[in-house]
C-alpha positions as CSV (number, residue, x, y, z in Angstrom):
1,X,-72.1,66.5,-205.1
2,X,-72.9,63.2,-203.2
3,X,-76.2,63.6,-201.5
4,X,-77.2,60.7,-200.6
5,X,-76.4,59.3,-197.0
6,X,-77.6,57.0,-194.3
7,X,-78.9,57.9,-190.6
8,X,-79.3,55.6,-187.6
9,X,-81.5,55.8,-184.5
10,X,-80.8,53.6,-181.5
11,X,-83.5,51.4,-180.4
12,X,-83.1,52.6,-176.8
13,X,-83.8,56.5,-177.6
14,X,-86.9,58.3,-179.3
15,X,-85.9,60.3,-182.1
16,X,-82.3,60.7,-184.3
17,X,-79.2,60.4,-182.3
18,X,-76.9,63.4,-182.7
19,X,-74.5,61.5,-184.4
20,X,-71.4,58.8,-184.1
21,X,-67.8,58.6,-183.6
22,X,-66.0,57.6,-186.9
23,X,-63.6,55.0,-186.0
24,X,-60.3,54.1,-189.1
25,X,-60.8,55.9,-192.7
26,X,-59.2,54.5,-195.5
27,X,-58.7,56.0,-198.5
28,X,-58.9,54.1,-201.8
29,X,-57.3,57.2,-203.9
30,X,-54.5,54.7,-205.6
31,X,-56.6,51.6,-206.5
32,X,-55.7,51.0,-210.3
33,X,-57.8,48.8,-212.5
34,X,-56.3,45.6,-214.5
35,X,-57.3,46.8,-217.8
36,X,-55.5,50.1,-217.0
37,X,-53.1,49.3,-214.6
38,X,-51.0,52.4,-214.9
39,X,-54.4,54.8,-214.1
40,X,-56.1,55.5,-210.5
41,X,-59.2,54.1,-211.4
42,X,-61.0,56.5,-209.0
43,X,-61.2,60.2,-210.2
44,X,-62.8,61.0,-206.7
45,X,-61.7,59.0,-203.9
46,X,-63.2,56.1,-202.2
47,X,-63.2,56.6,-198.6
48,X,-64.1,53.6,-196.3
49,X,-65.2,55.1,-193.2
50,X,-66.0,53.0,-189.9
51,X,-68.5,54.3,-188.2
52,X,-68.8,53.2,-184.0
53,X,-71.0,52.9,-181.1
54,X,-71.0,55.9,-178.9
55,X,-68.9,54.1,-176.6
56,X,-66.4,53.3,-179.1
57,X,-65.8,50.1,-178.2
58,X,-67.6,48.5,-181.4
59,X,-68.1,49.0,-185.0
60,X,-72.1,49.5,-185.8
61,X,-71.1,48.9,-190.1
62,X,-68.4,50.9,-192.5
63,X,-69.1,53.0,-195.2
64,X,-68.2,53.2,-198.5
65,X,-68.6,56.6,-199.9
66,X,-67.8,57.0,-203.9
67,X,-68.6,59.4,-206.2
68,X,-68.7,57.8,-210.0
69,X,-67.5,59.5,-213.1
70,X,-69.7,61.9,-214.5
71,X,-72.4,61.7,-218.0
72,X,-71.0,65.4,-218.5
73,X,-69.2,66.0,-222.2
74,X,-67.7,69.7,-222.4
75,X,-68.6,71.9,-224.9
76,X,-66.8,70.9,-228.4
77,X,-66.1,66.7,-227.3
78,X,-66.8,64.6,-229.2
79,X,-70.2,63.1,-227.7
80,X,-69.8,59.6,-228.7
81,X,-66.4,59.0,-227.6
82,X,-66.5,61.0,-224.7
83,X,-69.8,59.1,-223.6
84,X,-67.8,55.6,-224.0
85,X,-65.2,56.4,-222.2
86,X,-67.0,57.9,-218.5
87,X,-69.0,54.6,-219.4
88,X,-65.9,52.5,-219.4
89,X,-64.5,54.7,-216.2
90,X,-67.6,54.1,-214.0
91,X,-68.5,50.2,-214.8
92,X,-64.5,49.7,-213.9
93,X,-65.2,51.8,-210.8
94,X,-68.6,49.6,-210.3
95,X,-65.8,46.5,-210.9
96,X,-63.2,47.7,-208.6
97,X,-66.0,48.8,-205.4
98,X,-67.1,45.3,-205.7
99,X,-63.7,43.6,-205.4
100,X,-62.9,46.0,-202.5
101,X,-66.1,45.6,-200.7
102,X,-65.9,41.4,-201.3
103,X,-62.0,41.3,-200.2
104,X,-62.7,43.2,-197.1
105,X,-66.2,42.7,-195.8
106,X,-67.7,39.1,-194.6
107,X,-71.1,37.9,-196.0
108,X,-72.3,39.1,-192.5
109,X,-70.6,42.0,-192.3
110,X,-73.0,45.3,-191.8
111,X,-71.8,48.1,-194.7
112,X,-73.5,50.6,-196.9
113,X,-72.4,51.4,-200.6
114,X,-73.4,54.6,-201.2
115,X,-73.0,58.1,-203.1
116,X,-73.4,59.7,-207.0
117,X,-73.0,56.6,-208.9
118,X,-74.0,58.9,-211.9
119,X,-76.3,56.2,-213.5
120,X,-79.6,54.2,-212.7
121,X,-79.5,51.3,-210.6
122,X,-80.6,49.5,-214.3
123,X,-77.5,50.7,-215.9
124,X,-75.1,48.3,-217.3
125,X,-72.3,50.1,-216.3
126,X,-73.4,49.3,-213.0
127,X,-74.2,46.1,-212.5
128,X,-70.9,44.0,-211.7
129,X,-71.5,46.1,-208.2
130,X,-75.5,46.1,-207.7
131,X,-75.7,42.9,-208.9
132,X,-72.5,41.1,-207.4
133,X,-73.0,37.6,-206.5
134,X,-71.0,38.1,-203.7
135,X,-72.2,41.1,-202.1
136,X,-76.1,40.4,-202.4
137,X,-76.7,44.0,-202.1
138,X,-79.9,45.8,-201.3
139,X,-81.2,48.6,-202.7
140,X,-81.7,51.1,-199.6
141,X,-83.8,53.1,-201.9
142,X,-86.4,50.9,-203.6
143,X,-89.6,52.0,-201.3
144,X,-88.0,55.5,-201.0
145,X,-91.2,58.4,-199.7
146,X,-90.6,61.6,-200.9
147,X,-90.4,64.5,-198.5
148,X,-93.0,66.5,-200.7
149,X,-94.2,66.2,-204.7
150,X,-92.2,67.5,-207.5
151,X,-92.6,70.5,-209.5
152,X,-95.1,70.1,-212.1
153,X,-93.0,69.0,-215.4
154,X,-94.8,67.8,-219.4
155,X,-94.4,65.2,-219.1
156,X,-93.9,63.9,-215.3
157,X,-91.4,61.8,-213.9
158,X,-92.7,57.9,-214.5
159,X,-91.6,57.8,-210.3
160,X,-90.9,58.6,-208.0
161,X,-87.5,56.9,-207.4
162,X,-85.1,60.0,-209.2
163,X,-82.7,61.8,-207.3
164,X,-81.4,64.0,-210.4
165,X,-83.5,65.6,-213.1
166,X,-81.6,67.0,-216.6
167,X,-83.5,69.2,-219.3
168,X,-82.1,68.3,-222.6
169,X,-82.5,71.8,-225.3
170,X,-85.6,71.3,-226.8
171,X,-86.3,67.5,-225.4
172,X,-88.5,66.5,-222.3
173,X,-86.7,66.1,-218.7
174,X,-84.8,63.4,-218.1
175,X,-85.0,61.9,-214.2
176,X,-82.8,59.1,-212.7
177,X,-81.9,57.4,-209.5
178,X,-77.8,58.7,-209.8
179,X,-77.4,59.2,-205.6
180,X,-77.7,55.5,-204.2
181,X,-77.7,53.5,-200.9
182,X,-76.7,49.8,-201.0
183,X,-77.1,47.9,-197.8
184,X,-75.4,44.9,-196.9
185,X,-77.9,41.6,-196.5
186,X,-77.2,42.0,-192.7
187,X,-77.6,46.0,-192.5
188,X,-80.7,45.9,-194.9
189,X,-83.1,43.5,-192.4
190,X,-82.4,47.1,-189.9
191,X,-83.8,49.5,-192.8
192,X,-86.6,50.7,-190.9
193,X,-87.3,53.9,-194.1
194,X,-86.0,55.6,-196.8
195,X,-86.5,59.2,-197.9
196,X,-86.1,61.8,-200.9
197,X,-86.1,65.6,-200.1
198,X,-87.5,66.8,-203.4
199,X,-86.1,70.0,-204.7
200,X,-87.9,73.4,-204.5
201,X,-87.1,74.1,-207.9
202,X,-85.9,72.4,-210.8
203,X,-82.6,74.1,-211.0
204,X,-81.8,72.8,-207.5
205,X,-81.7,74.2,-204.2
206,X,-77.5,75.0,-204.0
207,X,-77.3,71.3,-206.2
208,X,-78.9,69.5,-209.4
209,X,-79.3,66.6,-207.2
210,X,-82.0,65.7,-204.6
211,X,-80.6,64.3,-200.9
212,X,-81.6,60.9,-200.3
213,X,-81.5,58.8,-196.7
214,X,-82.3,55.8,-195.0
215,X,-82.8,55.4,-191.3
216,X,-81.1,52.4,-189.7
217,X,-82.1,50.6,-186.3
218,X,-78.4,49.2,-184.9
């Protein structure tokens, strides 16, 4: 599940605006990969999604929604092989999101990358898109407030920038920053806050993952 999304207010109202008129929505289903050329690269579609003024007579930024391959091995996988390859699958989705993004967007273009990236911001795997020369993305989430404090765990998260918590048999918790929001250089300067809505309890309230947001001034 993809809980992370973004939320704009305009400047000339108090308080959230009900919502905005989505403008052309590509789908990025086929997109292939050059070191597997005859595989969709994306096991769950890309959609770009613009998103317009309530007039509809200009596009406030475009979205690029993505859900990454998942850390899950089935029961009787091998482990190690199994982990290489959804490694391999999401740093060639990290790859192919950055050529996209870079081909259609203009260094001051206004866009959000965002959704289950299914790794840390850290992660190798993810880098050639969070740290794209080209794209100069911001990470929406970096000064995030939580809504309320986590459940007690032993030991504790070491912050509180974790959207999704896993409980290894036997080993401590594991928490990580898997649902992201990356801002363009243009859209971040209009960040005006970022939010976590912790979890009531740590098998989820209707999902393992915690929803994440940002507010936007356009």
């Amino acid at each position: 599940m993809c809980s992370s999304r973004a939320t704009t207010r305009d400047s000339s109202i108090s308080g959230y605006s009900p919502g905005l008129p989505i403008g052309a929505v590509t789908s990025w289903q086929q997109a292939v990969h050059p070191e597997a050329p005859d595989n969709l690269v994306f096991s769950r579609d890309m959609l770009e999604v613009e998103i317009l003024n309530p007039g509809r007579t200009r596009r406030l930024l475009t979205l690029y929604n993505n859900h990454f391959k998942s850390r899950y091995v089935p029961p009787g996988m091998d482990t190690v092989i199994e982990t290489r390859r959804a490694d391999t699958k999401r740093r060639r989705q990290a790859e192919t999101v950055a050529r996209i993004v870079d081909a259609r967007m203009r260094p001051s273009s206004r866009y959000v990358i965002l959704g289950d990236l299914n790794d840390p911001p850290e992660s190798s795997f993810l880098a050639p898109l969070v740290s794209a020369p080209n794209l100069g993305l911001v990470n929406g989430l970096a000064n995030a407030e939580e809504t309320r404090k986590a459940r007690p765990d032993t030991p504790p998260p070491r912050s509180s920038a974790w959207t999704h918590r896993y409980k290894p048999v036997g080993r401590p918790a594991q928490y990580h920053l898997f649902d992201q929001i990356w801002l363009s250089p243009a859209l971040a300067q209009r960040q005006t806050g970022a939010w976590i809505d912790r979890r009531t309890k740590h098998s989820g309230d209707g999902s393992d993952h915690d929803p994440a947001w940002v507010r936007l001034r356009l």
